[in-house]
N, C-alpha and C positions, 0 to 999 in steps of 0.2 A: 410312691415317694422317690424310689431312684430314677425315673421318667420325668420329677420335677427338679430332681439335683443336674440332671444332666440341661435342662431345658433354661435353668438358672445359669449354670455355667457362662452357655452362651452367650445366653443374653447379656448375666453382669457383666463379660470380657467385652462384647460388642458393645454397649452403652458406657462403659472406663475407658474406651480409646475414642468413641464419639466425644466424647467430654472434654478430650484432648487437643482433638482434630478442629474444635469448635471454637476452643479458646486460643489455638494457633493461628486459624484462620484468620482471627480479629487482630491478632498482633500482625499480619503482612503475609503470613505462608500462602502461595499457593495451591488449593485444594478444594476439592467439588462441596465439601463438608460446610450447612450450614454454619454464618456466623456468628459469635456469641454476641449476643447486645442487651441481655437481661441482668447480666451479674459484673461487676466490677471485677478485672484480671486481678490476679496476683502475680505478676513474671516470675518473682524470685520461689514461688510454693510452683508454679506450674514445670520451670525447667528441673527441678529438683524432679518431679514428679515422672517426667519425661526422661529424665536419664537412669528413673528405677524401672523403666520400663523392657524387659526384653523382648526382641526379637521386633523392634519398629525402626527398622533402618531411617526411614522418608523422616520421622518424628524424630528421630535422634539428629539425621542433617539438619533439617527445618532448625531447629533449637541450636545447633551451633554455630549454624549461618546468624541467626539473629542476635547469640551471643557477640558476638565477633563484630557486627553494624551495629548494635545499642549498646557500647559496655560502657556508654554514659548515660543509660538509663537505669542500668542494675547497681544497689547497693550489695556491694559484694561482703560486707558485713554479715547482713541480715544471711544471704545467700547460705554464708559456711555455715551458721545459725542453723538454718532449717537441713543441711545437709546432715548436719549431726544429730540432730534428730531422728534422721531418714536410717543413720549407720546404727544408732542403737542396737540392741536383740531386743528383736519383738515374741512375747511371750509365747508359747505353743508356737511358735514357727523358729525352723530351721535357719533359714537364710534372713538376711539384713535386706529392706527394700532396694536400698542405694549400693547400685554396681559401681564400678570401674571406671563409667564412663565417668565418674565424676572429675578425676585429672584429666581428660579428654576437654571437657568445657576449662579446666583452669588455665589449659594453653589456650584457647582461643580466646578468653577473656586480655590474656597477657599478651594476645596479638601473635602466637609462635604457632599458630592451628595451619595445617593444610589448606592452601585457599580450593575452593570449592571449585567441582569441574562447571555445576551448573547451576543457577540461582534458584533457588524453590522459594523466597521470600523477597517484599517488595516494601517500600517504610508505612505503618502504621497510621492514621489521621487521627489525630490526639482529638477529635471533636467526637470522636464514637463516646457514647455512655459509657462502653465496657473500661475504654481506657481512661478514668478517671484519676485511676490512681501516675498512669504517666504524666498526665496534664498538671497533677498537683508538684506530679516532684522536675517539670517544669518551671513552675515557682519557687519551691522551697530545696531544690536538689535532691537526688536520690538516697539519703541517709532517712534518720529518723523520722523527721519534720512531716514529709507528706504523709508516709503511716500512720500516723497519730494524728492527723488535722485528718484523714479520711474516715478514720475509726470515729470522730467525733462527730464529723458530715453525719455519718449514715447512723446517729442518736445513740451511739454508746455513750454511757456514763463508766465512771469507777477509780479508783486510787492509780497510783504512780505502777502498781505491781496487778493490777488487772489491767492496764494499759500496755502492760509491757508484755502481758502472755496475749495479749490479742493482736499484737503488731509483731514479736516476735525480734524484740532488739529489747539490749539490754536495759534493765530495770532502772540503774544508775540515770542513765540517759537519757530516759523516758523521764524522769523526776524532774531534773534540769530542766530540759524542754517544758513542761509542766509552769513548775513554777515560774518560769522568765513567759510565758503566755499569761499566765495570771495575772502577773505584774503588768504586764501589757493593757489589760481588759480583753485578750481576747478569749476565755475561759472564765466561767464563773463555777463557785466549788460551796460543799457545804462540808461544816466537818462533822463527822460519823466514827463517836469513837475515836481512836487514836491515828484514823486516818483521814484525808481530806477526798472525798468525790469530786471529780473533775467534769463539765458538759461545758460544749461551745456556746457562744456568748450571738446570738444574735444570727442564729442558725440560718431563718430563712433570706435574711441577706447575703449570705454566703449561697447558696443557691441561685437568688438571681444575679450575683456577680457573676458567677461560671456557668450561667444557663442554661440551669438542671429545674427540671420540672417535676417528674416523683424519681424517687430515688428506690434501691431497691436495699434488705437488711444487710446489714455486717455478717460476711460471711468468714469464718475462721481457714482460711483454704488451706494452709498447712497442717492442719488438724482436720480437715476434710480428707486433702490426700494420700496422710498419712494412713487412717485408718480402711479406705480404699485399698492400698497396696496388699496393705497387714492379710484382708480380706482375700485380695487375690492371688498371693502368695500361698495362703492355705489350699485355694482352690485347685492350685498349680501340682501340688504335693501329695503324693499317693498315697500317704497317712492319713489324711482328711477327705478323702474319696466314702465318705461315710454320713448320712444323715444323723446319727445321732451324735457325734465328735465334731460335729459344722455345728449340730446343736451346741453343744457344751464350748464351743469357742463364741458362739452371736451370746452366750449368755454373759461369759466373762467380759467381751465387749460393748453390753447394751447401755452403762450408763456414760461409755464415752459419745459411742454413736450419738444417744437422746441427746446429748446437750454440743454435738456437735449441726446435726440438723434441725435442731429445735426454731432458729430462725426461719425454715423454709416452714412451719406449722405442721411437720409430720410428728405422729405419734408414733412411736412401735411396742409392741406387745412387751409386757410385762416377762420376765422367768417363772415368775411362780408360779403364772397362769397356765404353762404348758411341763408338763411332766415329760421327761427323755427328750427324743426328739420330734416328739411333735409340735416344739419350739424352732423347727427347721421352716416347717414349712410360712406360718405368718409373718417372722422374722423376715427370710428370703424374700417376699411380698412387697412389706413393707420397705426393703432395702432397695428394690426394683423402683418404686415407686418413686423413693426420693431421688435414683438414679435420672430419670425422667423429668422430675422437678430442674433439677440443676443443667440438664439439657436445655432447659426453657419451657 
């Protein structure tokens, strides 16, 4: 068991910054690291993600250089959104995902950032799959609008307030937009209860408008990389250097995980099925696994 705790380490650190490396790539960086083209970016969950990361100088430039050349692609709304998230206290862990560097990107958002000695990024081609969501807010600007017409893209349904925990902008907002779509035809809704379900109206014409052929699930990415960090910050921590205390933390977080990778079709082991920690080890397994999936 401590031969597989050390062997996971690894691997999970190496496979959380592949993940990284992959989806920077796609957005213009510089780097040997294949490109992502299976999964639609999230900018605003990935820079978050990358500025909780320590000790990756290359990804922390990468990410401010592109800050600083797209900050009319980033909703800086959503952004602080997901930062506050990131600052929370995460339970059983010490430390907050999101370091410091987060005023680091606010200056260079606000254009006051050290310009760079050397470019490690180049512009993005909004025609790749993965940038989907920059080509929409192309059309619609980077606020609300594209978020929520991409959540619908890729066959979510749901009320004003399951649209708003999947886009990750406020709920008020998300309702407006809503309803002024409805009114439109571009949304069709049924009511359920005392709330109304929302799907897009005429879906696969919307695909061949923007000449998308299969599309891949809604992936909740700030709720992906949140509980990634939460993870590797335990990892990190010489209190949790233990197979059965990683057990008792994958336990307290297995129903977020499940319904966070439940889009990619992984399953993972049940708690009651494993007594102590012998819920380390298939968990751990299973976590690798979807680790891989979202690599592509």
């Amino acid at each position: 068991m401590e031969m597989w705790l050390k062997e996971f380490k690894e691997k999970f650190t190496e496979d959380f910054l592949s993940l990284h490396w992959r989806q920077w790539s796609a957005l213009g960086f510089f780097t040997h690291e294949k490109t992502e083209e299976k999964w639609v970016i999230d900018p605003e969950a990935l820079i978050i993600s990358t500025l909780s990361l320590r000790g990756e100088k290359r990804l922390l430039e990468g990410c401010k250089q592109w800050c600083e050349k797209n900050r009319a692609w980033i909703s800086t709304s959503r952004l602080r959104r997901i930062a506050r998230e990131f600052s929370k206290p995460q339970p059983r862990v010490k430390r907050t995902p999101l370091s410091q560097n987060l005023r680091i990107l606010q200056d260079f958002l606000k254009g006051k950032g050290k310009k760079p000695e050397k470019e490690v990024i180049s512009q993005p081609s909004l025609n790749s799959p993965s940038l989907l969501l920059l080509k929409l807010r192309a059309m619609f600007g980077p606020e609300a609008r594209s978020g929520i017409f991409l959540c619908f893209l890729l066959g979510m349904r749901g009320n004003s307030y399951e649209i708003a925990e999947m886009v990750h902008y406020d709920q008020k907002r998300v309702y407006q937009v809503l309803k002024a779509w409805e009114k439109a035809g571009l949304l069709e809704s049924s009511q359920g209860g005392r709330e109304k379900k929302y799907w897009l109206s005429h879906g696969e014409i919307w695909k061949e408008i923007l000449g998308l052929k299969a599309l891949p699930p809604f992936l909740n990415w700030p709720r992906i990389f949140l509980l990634l960090h939460r993870i590797n910050l335990a990892l990190r921590e010489e209190i949790w250097q233990n197979p059965y205390l990683l057990s008792s933390l994958f336990k307290d977080i297995y129903s977020d995980v499940r319904g966070a990778f439940q889009p990619l079709g992984m399953r993972f082991p049940k708690p009651e099925d494993f007594p102590g920690e012998e819920y380390f080890l298939p968990f751990s397994q299973a976590l690798l696994d979807a680790l891989t999936r979202l690599k592509g």
